[in-house]
Backbone as a ProteinNet text record, in pm:
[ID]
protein_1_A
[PRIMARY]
XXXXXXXXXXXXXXXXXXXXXXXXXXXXXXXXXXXXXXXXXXXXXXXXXXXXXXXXXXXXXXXXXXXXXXXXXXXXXXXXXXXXXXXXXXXXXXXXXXXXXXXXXXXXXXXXXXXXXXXXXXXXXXXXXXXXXXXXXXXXXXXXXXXXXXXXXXXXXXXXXXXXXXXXXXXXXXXXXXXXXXXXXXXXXXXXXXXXXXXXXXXXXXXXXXXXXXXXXXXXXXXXXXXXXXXXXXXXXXXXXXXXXXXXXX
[TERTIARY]
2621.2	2696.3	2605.3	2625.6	2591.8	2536.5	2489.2	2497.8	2476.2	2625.8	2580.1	2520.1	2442.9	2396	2429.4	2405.8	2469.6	2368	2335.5	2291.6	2363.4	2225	2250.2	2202.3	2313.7	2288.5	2225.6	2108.6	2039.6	2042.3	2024	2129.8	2008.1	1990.8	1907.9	1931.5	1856.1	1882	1885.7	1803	1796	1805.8	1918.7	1937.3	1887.5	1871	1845.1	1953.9	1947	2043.1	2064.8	2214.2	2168.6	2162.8	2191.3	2170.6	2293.1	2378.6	2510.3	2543.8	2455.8	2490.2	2405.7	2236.5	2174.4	2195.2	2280.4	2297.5	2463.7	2528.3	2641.5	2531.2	2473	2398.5	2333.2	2276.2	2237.9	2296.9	2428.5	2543.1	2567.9	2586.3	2663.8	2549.9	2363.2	2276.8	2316.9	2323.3	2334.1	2454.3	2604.9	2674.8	2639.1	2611.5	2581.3	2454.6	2355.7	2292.2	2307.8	2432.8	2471.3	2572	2633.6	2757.7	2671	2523.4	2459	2397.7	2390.8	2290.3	2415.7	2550.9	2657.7	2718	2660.8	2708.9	2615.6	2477.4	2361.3	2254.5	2338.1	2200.9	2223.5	2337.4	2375.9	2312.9	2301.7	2222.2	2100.5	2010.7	1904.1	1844.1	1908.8	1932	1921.1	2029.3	2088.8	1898.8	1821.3	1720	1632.4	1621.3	1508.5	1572.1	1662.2	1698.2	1703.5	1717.3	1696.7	1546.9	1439.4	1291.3	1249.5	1299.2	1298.8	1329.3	1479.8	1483	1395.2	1370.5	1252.3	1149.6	1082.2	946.5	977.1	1072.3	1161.3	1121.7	1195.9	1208.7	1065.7	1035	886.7	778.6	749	722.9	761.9	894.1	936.7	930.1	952	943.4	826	688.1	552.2	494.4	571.2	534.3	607.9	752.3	781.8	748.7	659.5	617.2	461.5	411.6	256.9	306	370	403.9	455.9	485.1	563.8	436.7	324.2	245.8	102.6	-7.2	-127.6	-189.3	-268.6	-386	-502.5	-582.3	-710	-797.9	-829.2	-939.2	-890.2	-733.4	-721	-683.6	-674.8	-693	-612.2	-483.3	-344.5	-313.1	-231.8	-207.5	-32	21.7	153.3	198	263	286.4	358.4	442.5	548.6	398.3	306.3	166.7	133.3	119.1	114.9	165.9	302.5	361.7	365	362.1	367.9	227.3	94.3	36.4	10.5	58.1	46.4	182.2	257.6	357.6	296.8	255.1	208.3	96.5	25.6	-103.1	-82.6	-8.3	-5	39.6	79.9	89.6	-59.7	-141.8	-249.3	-367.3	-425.2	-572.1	-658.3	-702.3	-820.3	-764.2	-666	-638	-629	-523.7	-498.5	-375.1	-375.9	-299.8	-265.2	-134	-84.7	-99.9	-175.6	-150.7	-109.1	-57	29.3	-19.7	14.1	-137.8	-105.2	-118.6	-124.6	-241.3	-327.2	-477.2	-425	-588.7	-576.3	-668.6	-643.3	-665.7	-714.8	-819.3	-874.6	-829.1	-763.3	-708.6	-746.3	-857.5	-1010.5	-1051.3	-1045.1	-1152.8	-1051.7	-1021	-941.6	-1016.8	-1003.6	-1053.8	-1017.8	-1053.9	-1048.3	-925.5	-866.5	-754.2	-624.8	-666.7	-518.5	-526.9	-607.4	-574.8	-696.2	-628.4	-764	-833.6	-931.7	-1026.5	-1018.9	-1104.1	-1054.8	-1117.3	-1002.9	-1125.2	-1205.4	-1277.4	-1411.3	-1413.4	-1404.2	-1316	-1449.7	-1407.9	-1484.6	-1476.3	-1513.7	-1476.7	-1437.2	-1568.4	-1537.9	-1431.8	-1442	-1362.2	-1261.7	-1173.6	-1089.7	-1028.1	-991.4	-945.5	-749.6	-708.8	-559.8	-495.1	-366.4	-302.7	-215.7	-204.4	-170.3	-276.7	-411.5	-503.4	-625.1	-691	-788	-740.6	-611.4	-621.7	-451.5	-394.8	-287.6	-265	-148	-104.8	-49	-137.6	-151.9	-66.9	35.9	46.8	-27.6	-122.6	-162.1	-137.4	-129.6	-93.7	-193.5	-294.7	-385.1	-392.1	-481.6	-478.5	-609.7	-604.8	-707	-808.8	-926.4	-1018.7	-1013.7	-981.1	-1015.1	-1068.7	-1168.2	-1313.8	-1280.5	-1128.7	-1093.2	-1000.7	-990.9	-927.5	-1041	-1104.5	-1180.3	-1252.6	-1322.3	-1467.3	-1333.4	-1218.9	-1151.9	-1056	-987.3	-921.4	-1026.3	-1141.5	-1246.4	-1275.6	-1293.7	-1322.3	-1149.8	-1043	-937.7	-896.8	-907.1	-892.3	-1016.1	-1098.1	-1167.3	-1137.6	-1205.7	-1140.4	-1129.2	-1037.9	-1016.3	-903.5	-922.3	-900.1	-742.7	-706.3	-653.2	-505.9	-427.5	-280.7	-164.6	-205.8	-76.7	-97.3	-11.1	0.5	-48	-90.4	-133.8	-11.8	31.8	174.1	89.5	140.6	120.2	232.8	236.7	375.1	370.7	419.1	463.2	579.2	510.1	629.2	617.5	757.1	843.7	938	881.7	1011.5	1131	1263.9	1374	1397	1494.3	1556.9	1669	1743.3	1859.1	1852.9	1898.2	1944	2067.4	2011.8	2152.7	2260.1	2333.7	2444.9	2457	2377.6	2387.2	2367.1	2302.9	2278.8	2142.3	2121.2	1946.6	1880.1	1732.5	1677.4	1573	1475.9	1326.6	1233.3	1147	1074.7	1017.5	1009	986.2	829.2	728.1	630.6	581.6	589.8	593.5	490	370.3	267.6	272.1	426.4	442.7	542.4	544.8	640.7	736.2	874.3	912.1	1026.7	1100.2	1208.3	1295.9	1381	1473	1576.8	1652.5	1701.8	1664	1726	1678.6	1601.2	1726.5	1762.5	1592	1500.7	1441.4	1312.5	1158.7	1085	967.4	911.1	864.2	699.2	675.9	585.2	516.7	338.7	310.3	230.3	223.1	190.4	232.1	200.4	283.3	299.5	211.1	271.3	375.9	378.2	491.3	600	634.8	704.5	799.8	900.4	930.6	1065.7	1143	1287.2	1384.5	1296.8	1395.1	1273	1373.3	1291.1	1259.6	1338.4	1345.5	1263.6	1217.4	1141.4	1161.2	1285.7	1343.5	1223.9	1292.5	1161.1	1221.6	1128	1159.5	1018.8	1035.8	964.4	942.4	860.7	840.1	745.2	777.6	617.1	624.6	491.1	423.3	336.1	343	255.6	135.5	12.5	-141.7	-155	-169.5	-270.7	-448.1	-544.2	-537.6	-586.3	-528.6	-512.8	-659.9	-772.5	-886.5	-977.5	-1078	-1084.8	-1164.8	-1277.7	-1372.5	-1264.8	-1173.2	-1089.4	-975.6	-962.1	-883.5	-976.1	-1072.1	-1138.5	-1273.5	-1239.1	-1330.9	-1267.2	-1143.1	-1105.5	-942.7	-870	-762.8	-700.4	-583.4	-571.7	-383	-336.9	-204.9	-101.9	-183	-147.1	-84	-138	-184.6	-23.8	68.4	149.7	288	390.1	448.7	587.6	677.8	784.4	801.3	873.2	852.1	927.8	915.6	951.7	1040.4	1055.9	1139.9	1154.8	1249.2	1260.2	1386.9	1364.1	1386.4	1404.6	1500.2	1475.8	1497.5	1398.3	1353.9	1367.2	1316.9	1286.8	1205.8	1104.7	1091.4	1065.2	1087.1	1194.3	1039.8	1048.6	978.7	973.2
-6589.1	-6496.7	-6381.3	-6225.7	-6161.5	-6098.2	-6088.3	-5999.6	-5912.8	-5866.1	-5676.7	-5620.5	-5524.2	-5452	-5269.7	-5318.9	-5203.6	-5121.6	-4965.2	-4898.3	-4796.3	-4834.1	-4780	-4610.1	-4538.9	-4407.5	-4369.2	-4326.3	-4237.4	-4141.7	-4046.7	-3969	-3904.7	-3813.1	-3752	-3722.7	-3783.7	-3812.1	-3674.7	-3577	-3493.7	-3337.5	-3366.8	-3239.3	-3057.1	-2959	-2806.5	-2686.5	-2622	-2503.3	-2439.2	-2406.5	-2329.4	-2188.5	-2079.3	-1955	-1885.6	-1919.6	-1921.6	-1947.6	-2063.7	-2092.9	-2028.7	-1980.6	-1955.3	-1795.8	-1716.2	-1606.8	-1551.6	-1662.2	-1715.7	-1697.9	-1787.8	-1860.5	-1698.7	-1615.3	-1465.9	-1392	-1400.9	-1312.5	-1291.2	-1464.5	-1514.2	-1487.4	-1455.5	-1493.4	-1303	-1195.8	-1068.4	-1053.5	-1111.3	-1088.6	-1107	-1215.5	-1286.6	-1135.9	-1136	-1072.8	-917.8	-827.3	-722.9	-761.8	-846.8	-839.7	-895.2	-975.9	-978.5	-823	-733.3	-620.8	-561	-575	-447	-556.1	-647.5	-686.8	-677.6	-682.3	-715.4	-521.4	-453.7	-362.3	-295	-258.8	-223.8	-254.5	-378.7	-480.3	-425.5	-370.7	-397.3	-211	-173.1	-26.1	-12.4	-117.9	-100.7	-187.6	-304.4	-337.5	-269.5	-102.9	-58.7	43.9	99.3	152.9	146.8	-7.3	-90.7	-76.2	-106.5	-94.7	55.2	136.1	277.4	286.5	288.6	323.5	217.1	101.2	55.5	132	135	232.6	350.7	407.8	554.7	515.4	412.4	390.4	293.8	276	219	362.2	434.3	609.8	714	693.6	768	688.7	592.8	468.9	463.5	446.5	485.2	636.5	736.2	855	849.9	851.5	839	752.3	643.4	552.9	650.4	663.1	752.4	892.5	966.1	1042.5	1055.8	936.4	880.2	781.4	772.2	695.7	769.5	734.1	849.7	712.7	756.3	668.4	647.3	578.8	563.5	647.5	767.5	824.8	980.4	1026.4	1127	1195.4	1353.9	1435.1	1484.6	1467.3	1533.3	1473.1	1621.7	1611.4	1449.2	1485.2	1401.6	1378.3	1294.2	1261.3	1411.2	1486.7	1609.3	1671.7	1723.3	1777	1761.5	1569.8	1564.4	1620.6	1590.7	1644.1	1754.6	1895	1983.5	2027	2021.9	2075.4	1948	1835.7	1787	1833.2	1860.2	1958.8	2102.2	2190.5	2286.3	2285.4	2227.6	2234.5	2153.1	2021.6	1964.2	1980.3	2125.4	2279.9	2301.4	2277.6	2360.1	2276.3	2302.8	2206.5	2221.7	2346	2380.7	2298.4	2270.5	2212.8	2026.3	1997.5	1874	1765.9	1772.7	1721.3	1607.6	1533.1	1370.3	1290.4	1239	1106.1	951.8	901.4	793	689.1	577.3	438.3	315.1	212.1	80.1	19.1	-70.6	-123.3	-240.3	-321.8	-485.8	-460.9	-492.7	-489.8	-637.4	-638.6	-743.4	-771.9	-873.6	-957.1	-971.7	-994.2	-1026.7	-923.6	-768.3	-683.4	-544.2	-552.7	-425.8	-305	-176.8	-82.7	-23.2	71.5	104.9	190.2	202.1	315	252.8	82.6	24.7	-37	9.1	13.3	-107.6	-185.2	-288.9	-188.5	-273.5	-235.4	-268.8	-232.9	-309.4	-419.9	-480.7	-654.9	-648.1	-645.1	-632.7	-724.6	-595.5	-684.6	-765.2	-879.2	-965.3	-1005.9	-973.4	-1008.4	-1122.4	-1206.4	-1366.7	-1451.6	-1409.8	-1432	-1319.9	-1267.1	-1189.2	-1227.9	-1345.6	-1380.1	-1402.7	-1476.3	-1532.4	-1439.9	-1376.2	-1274.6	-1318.2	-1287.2	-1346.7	-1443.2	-1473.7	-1563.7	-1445	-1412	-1344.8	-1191.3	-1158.9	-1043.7	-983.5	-857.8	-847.1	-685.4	-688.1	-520.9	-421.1	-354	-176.3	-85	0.5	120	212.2	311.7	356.5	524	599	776.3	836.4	901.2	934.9	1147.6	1161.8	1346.7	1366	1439.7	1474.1	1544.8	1594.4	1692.4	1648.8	1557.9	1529	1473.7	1484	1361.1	1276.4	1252.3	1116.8	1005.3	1060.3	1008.7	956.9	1100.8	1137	1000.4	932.3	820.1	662.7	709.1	563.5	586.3	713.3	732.8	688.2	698.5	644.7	503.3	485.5	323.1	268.9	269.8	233.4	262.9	362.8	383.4	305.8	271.2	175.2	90.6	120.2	-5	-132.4	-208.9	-315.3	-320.9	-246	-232.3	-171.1	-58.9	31.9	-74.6	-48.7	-120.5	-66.4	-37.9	108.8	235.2	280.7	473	514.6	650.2	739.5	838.5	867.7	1019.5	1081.8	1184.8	1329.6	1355.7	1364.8	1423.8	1551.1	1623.3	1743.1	1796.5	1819.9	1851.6	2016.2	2042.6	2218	2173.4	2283.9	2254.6	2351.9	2285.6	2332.6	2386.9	2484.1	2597.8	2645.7	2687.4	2756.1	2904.8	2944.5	3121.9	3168.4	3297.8	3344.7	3350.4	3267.7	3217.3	3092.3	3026.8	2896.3	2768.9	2787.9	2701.4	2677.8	2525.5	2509	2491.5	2563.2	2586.7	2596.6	2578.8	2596.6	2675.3	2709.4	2851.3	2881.5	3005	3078.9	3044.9	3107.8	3037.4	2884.7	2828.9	2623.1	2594.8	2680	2673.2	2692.3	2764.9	2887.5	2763.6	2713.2	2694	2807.6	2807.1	2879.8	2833.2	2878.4	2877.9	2808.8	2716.4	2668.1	2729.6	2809.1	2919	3093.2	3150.2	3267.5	3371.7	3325.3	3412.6	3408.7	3363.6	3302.1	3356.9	3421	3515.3	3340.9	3437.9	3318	3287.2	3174.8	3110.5	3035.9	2984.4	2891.6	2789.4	2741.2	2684.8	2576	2487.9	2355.6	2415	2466.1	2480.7	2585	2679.3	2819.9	2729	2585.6	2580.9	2499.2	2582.9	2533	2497.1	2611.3	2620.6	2462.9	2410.5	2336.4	2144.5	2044.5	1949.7	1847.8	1914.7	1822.8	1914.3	1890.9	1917.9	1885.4	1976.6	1872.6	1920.3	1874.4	1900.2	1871	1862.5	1850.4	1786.1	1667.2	1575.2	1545.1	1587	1594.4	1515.7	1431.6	1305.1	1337.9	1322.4	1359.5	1252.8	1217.4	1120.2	1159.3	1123.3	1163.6	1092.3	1195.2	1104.5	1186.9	1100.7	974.2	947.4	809	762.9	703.4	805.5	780	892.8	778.8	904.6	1036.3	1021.3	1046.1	1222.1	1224.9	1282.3	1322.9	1292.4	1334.4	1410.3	1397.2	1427.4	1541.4	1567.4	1682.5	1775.1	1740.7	1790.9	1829.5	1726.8	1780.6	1883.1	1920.2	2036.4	2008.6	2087	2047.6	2143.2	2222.7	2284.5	2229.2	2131.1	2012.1	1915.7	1936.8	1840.4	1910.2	1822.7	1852.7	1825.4	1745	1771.2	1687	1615.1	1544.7	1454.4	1289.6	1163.8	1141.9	1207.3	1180.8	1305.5	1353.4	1445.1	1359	1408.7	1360.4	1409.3	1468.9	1530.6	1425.1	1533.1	1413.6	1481	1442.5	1485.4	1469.4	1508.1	1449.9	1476.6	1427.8	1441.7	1465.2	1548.5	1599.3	1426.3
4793.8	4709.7	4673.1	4703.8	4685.3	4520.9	4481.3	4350.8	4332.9	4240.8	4237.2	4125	4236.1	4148.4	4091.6	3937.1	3880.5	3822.8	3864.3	3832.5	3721.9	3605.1	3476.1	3481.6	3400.2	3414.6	3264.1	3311.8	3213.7	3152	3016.2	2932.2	2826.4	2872.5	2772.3	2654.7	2529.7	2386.6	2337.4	2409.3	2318.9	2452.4	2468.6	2576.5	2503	2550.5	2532.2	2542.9	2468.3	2451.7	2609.8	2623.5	2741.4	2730.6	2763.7	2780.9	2691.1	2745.7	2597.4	2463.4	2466.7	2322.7	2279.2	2307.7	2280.4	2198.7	2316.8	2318.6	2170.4	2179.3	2094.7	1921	1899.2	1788.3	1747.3	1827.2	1833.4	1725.1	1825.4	1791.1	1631.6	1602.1	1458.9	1364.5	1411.5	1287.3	1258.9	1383.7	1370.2	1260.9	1298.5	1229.3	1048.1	1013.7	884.1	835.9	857.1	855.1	779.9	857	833	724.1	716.2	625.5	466.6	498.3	367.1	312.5	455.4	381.8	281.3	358.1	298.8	208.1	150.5	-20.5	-69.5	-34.1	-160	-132.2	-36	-39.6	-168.5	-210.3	-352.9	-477	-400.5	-597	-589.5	-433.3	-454.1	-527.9	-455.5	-549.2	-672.4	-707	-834.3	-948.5	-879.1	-912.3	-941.8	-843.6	-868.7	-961.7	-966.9	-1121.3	-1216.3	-1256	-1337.8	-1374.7	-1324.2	-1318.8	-1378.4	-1331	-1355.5	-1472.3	-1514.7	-1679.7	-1770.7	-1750	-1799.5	-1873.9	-1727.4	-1722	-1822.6	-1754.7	-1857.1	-2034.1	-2080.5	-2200.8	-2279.5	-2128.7	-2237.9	-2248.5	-2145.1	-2189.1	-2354.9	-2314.1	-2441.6	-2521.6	-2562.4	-2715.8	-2714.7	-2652.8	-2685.5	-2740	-2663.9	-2720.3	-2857.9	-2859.7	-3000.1	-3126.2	-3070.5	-3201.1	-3249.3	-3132.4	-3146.6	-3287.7	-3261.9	-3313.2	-3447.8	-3473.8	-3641.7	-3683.8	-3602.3	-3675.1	-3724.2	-3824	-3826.9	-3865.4	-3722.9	-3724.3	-3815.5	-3841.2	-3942.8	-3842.3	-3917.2	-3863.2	-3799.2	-3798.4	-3766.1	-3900.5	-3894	-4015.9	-4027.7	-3967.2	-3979.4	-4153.6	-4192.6	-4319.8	-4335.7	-4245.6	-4239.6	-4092.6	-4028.2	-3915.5	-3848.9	-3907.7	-3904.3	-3844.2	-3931.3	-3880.6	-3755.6	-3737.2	-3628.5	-3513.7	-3522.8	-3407.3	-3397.8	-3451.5	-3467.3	-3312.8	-3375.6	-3301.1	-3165.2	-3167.6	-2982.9	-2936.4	-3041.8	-2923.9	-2847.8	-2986.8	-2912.8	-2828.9	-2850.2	-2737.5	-2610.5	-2614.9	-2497.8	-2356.6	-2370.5	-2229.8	-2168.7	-2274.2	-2236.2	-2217.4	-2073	-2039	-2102.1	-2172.6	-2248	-2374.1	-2442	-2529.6	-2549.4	-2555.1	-2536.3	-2487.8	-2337.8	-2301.6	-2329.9	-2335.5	-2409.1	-2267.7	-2243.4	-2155.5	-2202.2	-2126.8	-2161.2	-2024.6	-2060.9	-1962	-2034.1	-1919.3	-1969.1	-1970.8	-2058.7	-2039.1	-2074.4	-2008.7	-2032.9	-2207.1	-2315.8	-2423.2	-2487.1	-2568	-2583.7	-2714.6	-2746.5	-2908	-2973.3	-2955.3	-3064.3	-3104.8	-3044.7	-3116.1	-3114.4	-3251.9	-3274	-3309	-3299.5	-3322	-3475.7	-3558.9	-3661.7	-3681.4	-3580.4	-3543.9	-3559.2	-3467.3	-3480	-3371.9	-3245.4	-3114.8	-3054.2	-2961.3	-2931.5	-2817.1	-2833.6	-2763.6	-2585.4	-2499.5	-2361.2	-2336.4	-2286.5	-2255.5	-2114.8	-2146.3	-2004.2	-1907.1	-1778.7	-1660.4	-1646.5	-1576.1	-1489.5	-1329.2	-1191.8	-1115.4	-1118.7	-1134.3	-1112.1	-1204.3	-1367.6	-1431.6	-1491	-1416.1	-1460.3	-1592.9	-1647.4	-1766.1	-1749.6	-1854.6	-1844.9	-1939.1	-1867.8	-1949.2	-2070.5	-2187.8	-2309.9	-2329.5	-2315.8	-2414.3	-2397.7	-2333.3	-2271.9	-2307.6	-2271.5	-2265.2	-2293.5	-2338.6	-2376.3	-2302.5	-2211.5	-2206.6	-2266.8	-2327.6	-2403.1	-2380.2	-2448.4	-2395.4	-2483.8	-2432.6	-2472.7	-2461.7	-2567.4	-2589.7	-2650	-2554	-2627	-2574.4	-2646.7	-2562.7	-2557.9	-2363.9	-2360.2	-2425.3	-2437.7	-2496.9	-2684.4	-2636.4	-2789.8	-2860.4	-2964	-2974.9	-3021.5	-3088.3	-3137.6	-3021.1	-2896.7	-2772.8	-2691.4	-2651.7	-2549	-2477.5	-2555	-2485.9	-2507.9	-2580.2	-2580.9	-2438.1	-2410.3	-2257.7	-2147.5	-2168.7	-2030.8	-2000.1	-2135.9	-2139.1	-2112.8	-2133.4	-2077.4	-1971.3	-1883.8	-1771	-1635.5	-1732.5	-1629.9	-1540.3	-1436.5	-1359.7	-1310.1	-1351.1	-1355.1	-1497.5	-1641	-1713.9	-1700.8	-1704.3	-1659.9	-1571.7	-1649.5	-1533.9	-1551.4	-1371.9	-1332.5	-1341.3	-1350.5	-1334.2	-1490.3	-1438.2	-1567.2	-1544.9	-1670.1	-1714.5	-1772	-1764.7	-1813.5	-1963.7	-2051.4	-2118.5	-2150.3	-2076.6	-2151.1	-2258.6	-2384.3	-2479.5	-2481.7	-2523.7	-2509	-2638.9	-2724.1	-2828.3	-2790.9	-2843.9	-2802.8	-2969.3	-2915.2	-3051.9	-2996.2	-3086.2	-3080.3	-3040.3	-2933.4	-2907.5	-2992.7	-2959.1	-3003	-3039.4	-2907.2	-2886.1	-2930.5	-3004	-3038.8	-2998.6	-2840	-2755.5	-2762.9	-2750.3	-2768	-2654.8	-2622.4	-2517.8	-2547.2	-2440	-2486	-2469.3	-2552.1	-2628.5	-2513.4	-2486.7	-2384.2	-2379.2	-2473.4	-2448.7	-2476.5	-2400	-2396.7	-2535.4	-2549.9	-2624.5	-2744	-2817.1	-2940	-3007.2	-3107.1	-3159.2	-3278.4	-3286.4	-3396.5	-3457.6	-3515.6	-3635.6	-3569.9	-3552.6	-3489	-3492.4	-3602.9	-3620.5	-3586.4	-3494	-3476.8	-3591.3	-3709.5	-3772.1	-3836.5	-3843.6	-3921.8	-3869.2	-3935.1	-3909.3	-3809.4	-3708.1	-3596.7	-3655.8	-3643.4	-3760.1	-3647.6	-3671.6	-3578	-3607.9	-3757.2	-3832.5	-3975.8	-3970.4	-4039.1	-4167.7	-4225.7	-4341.5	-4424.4	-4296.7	-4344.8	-4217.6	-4177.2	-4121.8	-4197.8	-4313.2	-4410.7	-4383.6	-4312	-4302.7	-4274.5	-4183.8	-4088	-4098.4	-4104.3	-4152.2	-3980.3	-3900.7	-3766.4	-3646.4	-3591.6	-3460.7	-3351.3	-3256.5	-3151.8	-3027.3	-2928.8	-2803.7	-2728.1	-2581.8	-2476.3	-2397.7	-2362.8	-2320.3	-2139	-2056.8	-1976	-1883.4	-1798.4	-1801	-1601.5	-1576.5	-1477.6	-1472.8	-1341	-1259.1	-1264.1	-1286.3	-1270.9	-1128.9	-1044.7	-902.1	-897.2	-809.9	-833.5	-1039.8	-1090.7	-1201.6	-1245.7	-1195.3	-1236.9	-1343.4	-1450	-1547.1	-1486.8	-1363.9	-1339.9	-1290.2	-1181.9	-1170.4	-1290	-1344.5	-1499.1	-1599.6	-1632	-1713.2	-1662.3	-1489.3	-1494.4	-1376.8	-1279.4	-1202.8	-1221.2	-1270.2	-1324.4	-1414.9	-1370.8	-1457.6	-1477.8	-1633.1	-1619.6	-1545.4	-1422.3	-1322.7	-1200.2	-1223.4	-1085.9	-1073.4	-1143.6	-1152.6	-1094.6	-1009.7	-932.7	-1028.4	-973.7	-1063.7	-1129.8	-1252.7	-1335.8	-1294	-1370.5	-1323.2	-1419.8	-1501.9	-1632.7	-1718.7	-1788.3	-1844.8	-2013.1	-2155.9	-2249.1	-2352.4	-2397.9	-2498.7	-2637.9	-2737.3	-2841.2	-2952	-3110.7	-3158.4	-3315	-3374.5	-3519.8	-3619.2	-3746.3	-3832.1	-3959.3	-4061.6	-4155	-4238
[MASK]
++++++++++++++++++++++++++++++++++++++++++++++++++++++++++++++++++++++++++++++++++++++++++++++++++++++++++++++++++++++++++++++++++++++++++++++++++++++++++++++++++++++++++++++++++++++++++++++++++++++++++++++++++++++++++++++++++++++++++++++++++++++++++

């Protein structure tokens, strides 16, 4: 009696794509792909605008707290004082331009002003942000001996985080016609009212108790002091990143 024999057919467990499906599977990752850019490219737009007015409002809410506050150690008669002349001068390089900056600031050692001091970079130990070290905004103006040696030591590097602004303030006044616009010379402040004889000084600046303006912030490149403090000029600045009008109050 014969016995048969039966040959078993072999079956690959784990067979390979062929050229179709391959080319199929293509197709569907392209499709998915485009139909995620045209729902989410919107959001992502919409993210960096978001980031922007940020930045925007942490600028102006630093310049405007600087300005309502008088530091220990400056000689302005009243904050109004204050603002008065970093409006007018902050046009002018020979004078004192407002820069605006973030520093790594040290917790432990405050300055007499208000303002910490910088926490000293370390390569090896850079230090842990919130125990070691806290981020600053800092508004200080150039050429000025109560700024001057604290803008260097914060702009140091390692210290120093992120971009340096420029602010330019322009006070705004009323024309003629009743419309408010800003003073022809950026440098001159006067009467907010026409009608009213043009004055450039806090204390014959009796008429009017508010000080509106016009707030202007400019990118510093590059955001180093060595270049800021002997090569820059407020010539040097291209068009502004923010524009604001503001104003403050007697």
């Amino acid at each position: 009696m014969k016995k048969q024999v039966t040959q078993k057919k072999s079956f690959n467990k784990n067979p390979g794509f062929t050229l179709v499906e391959v080319a199929i599977a293509m197709g569907m990752m392209a499709v998915m792909i485009s139909s995620f850019m045209v729902v989410f490219g919107p959001s992502i737009k919409g993210i960096d605008k978001s980031l922007s007015a940020k930045e925007a409002d942490r600028l102006t809410n630093a310049l405007e707290l600087e300005l309502n506050v008088l530091r220990n150690g400056e000689t302005y008669a009243t904050t109004f004082d204050k603002s008065f002349w970093w409006i007018k001068q902050s046009t002018q390089n020979s004078k004192n331009p407002v820069l605006i900056y973030q520093y790594r600031g040290n917790p432990n050692s405050v300055r007499t002003d208000g303002t910490l001091n910088p926490y000293a970079y370390n390569a090896t130990n850079p230090g842990i942000p919130g125990v070691n070290y806290v981020i600053q905004t800092s508004v200080r103006r150039l050429n000025d001996t109560f700024h001057n040696s604290k803008i260097q030591a914060e702009l140091a590097p390692g210290v120093l985080e992120g971009k340096v602004y420029y602010a330019r303030l322009t006070q705004l006044r009323y024309d003629t016609s009743g419309e408010m616009v800003p003073t022809t010379a950026e440098n001159n402040i006067t009467k907010l009212q026409p009608t009213h004889a043009n004055t450039a000084t806090p204390a014959n600046y009796t008429y009017d108790a508010v000080l509106p303006f016009r707030a202007r912030f400019y990118e510093v490149k590059p955001p180093l002091w060595s270049y800021i403090n002997n090569t820059w000029s407020v010539a040097d600045v291209g068009n502004p990143v923010i524009t604001k009008n503001m104003a403050v109050m007697r």
